[in-house]
Every structure is written in C-alpha cells, then in structure tokens.
GUZAPA-299311 format. One line per 8 residues: their letters; for each residue x, y negated, z of C-alpha. Coordinates in nm, 3 decimals, padded with zeros to 5 digits. Last residue first. Example, Ala and Ser with C-alpha at 12.3 -4.5 7.8 and 13.67 -1.06 7.14 Angstrom:
BEGIN
sa) 01.367:00.106:00.714 | 01.230:00.450:00.780
END
This chain:
BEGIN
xxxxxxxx) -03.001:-01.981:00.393 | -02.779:-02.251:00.246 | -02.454:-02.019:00.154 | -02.689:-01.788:00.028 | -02.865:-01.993:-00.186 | -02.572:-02.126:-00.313 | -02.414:-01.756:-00.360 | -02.716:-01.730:-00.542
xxxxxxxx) -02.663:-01.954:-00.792 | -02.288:-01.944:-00.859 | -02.410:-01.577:-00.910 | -02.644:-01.692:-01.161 | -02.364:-01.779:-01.438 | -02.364:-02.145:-01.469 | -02.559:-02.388:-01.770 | -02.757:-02.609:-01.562
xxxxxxxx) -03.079:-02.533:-01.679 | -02.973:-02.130:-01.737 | -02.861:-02.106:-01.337 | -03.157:-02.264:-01.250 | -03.385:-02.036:-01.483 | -03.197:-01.737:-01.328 | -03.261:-01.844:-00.945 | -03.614:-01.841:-01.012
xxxxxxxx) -03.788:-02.230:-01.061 | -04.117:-02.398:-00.911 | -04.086:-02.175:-00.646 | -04.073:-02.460:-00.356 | -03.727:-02.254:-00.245 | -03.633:-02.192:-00.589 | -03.682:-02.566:-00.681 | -03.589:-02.775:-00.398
xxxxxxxx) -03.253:-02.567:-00.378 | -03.165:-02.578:-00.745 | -03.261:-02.980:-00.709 | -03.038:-03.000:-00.374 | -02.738:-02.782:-00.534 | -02.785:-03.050:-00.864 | -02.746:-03.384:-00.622 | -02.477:-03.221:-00.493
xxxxxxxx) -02.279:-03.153:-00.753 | -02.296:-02.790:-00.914 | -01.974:-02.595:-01.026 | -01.824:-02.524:-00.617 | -01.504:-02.655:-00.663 | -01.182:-02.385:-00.643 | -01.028:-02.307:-00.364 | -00.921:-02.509:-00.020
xxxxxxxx) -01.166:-02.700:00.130 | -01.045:-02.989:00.252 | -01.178:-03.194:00.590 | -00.817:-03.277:00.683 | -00.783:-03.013:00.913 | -00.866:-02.758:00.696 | -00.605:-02.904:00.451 | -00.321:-02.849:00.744
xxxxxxxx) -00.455:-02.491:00.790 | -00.455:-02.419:00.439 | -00.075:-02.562:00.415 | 00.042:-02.344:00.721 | -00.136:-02.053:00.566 | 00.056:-02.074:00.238 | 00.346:-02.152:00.415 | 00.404:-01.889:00.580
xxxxxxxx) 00.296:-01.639:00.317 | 00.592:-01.834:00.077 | 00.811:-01.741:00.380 | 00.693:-01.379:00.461 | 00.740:-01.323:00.088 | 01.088:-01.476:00.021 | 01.219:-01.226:00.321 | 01.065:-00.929:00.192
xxxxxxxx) 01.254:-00.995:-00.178 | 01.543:-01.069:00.027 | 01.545:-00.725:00.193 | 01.479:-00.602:-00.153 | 01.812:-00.777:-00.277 | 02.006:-00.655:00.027 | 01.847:-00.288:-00.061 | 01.972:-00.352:-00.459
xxxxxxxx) 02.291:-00.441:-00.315 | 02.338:-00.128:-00.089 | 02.261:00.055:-00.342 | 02.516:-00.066:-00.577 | 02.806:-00.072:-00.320 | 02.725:00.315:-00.280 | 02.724:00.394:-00.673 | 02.466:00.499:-00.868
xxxxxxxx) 02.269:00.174:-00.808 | 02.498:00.024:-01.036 | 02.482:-00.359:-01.054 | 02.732:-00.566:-01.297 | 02.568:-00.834:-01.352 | 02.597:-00.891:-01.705 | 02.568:-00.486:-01.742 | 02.296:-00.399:-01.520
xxxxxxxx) 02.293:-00.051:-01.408 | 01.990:00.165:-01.254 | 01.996:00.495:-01.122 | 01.686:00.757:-01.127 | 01.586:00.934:-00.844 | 01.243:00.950:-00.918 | 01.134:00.762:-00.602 | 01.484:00.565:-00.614
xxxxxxxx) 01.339:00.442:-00.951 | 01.017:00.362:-00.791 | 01.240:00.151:-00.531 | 01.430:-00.022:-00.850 | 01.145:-00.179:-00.953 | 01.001:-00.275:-00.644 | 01.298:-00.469:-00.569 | 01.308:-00.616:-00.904
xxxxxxxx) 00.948:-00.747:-00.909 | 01.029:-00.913:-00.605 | 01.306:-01.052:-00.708 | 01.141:-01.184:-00.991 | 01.181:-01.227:-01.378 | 01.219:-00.844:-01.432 | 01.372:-00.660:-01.674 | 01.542:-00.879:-01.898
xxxxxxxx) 01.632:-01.109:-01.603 | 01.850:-00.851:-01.477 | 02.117:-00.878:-01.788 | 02.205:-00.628:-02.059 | 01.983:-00.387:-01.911 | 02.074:00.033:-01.811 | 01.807:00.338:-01.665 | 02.011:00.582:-01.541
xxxxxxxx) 01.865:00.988:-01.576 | 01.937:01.167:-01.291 | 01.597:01.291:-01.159 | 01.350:01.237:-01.517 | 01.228:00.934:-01.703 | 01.040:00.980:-01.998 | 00.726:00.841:-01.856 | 00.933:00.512:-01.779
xxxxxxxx) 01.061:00.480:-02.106 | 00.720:00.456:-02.259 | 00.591:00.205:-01.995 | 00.905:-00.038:-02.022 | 00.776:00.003:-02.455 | 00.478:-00.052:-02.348 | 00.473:-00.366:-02.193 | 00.271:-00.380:-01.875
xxxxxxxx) 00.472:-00.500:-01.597 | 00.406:-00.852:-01.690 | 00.631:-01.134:-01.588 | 00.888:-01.067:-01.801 | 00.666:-01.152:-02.077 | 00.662:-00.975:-02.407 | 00.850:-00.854:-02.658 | 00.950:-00.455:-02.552
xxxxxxxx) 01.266:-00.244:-02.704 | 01.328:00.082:-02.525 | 01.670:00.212:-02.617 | 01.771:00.613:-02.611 | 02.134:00.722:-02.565 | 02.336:00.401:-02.348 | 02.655:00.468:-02.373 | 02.759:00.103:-02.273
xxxxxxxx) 02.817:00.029:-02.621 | 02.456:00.080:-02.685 | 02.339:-00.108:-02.479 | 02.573:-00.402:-02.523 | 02.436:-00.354:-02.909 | 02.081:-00.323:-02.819 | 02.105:-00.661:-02.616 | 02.261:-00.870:-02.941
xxxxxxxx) 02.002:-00.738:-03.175 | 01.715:-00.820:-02.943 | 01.646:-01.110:-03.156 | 01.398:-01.393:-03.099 | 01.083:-01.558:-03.285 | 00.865:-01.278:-03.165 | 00.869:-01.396:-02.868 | 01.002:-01.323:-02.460
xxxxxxxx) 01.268:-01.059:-02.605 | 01.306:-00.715:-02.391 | 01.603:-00.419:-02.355 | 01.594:-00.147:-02.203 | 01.863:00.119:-02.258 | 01.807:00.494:-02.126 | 02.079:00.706:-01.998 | 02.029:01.075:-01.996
END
C-alpha cells in the first residue's frame, strides 16, 4: 500500500496543495498532522506508522514535511528499512525503493553521523575553553551568595530545616539540598 503524509506547521495553513501531489502520485491512504516538524509525536505520523506493513511506501510532497533534520531523517528512514517499508519524496525526488535511492538515504545518514561528531566536537571544545576561563557552564545556581551563606548558617546552626529555607526564599528544596551537598 502506499501511504501519503503530509504536515502543516499551524492551523492557519492548508494541506490542500500536499494531499493533491499525494494523491496524484498514487498515494491510497493520507496522514494529515499540524504540528512541528520538530516533534516526532504527531499522531497522525504515529497512526500511519502502526499501519505500516513489509512493502508498503510511505510518500511526502517535500522532505521538510517530514522531518526538519537530517538527523531526524536518517533515523526515519532506518526504522522504515526495519519494517521494510520504502520511502519517496516527490519535490526531491528520493525513492528508497530503488538502488540510487538507498544509497542516498545511507549518504544522507552518513552525513547525519558526520554533523553529530562535529556539533559534539565543539560542544566539548567550547566547555573546555569556558572551564578555563573560570565559567561554569549550565544554568545559575537560584540563590546568590549572600542567600547560600544565610541557608548554610541556618540549617547548619539549626535555626532553619532545609524546607523552611527553600519556602523563605521561594525555590524547590532540592536547590536546597543539592547546596548543602555541594558544601558538605
């Protein structure tokens, strides 16, 4: 069977144009999401997905329907290899059912890997660099510290618990102990 997918980022746009390339394109069932290409869990993707059985194709208008990374692509179309399922793309003219369109869905998973070493790279050059510089990387700890040295002075001299800190200056109490833990 060949299933259509197509997917509008709001409400305020119109799949109409998408369905109708799907359909022409044989397509027999269409999957209609709105939602962000970024998230994997729109059900209508979901729906099509459980329907999917060995030789059914799975067609888009256009890759970035489906998928707004490479990444995302790649592992996409592996889980589709998984269920042995083929995969066109009409604007770009991809069809993993034939040789040439493997191969380019592995040289875009290659690429995938590729753009995920580097961004890892650099990642832990840039933390090392900060390191250096006397930053701490991550988000700020929520108590200044004048305000760690009261919760301190307090708990410690147990004038205060850890839960009556964290309620005085308004954090959850795991921001409290993990400062008493850090200190300890």
């Amino acid at each position: 069977m060949i299933f259509g997918y197509a997917r509008v980022s709001t409400s305020e746009q119109d799949s109409t144009a998408q369905v109708a390339a799907l359909k022409a394109a044989g397509c027999e069932k269409i999957y209609d999401d709105n939602g962000s290409g970024e998230r994997w869990d729109r059900p209508q993707l979901q729906r099509m997905i459980e329907q999917l059985r060995a030789g059914d194709i799975v067609t888009v208008w256009k890759l970035d329907r489906l998928s707004r990374s490479v990444k995302d692509f790649a592992e996409f179309i592996l889980r589709l290899e998984k269920l042995e399922v083929g995969f066109r793309s009409l604007t770009e003219s991809i069809d993993t059912t034939t040789a040439a369109g493997r191969m380019f869905a592995h040289m875009i998973s290659a690429f995938s890997e590729y753009e995920r070493d580097i961004i890892r790279e650099r990642t832990r050059a840039g933390l090392a660099v900060a390191r250096r510089e006397g930053r701490v990387p991550g988000r700020r700890f929520a108590l200044n510290a004048a305000q760690q040295r009261k919760v301190l002075d307090d708990v410690n001299s147990g004038r205060e618990t850890a839960a009556s800190c964290a309620r005085i200056f308004g954090v959850h109490r795991a921001t409290i102990d993990r400062l008493l833990a850090r200190m300890q």
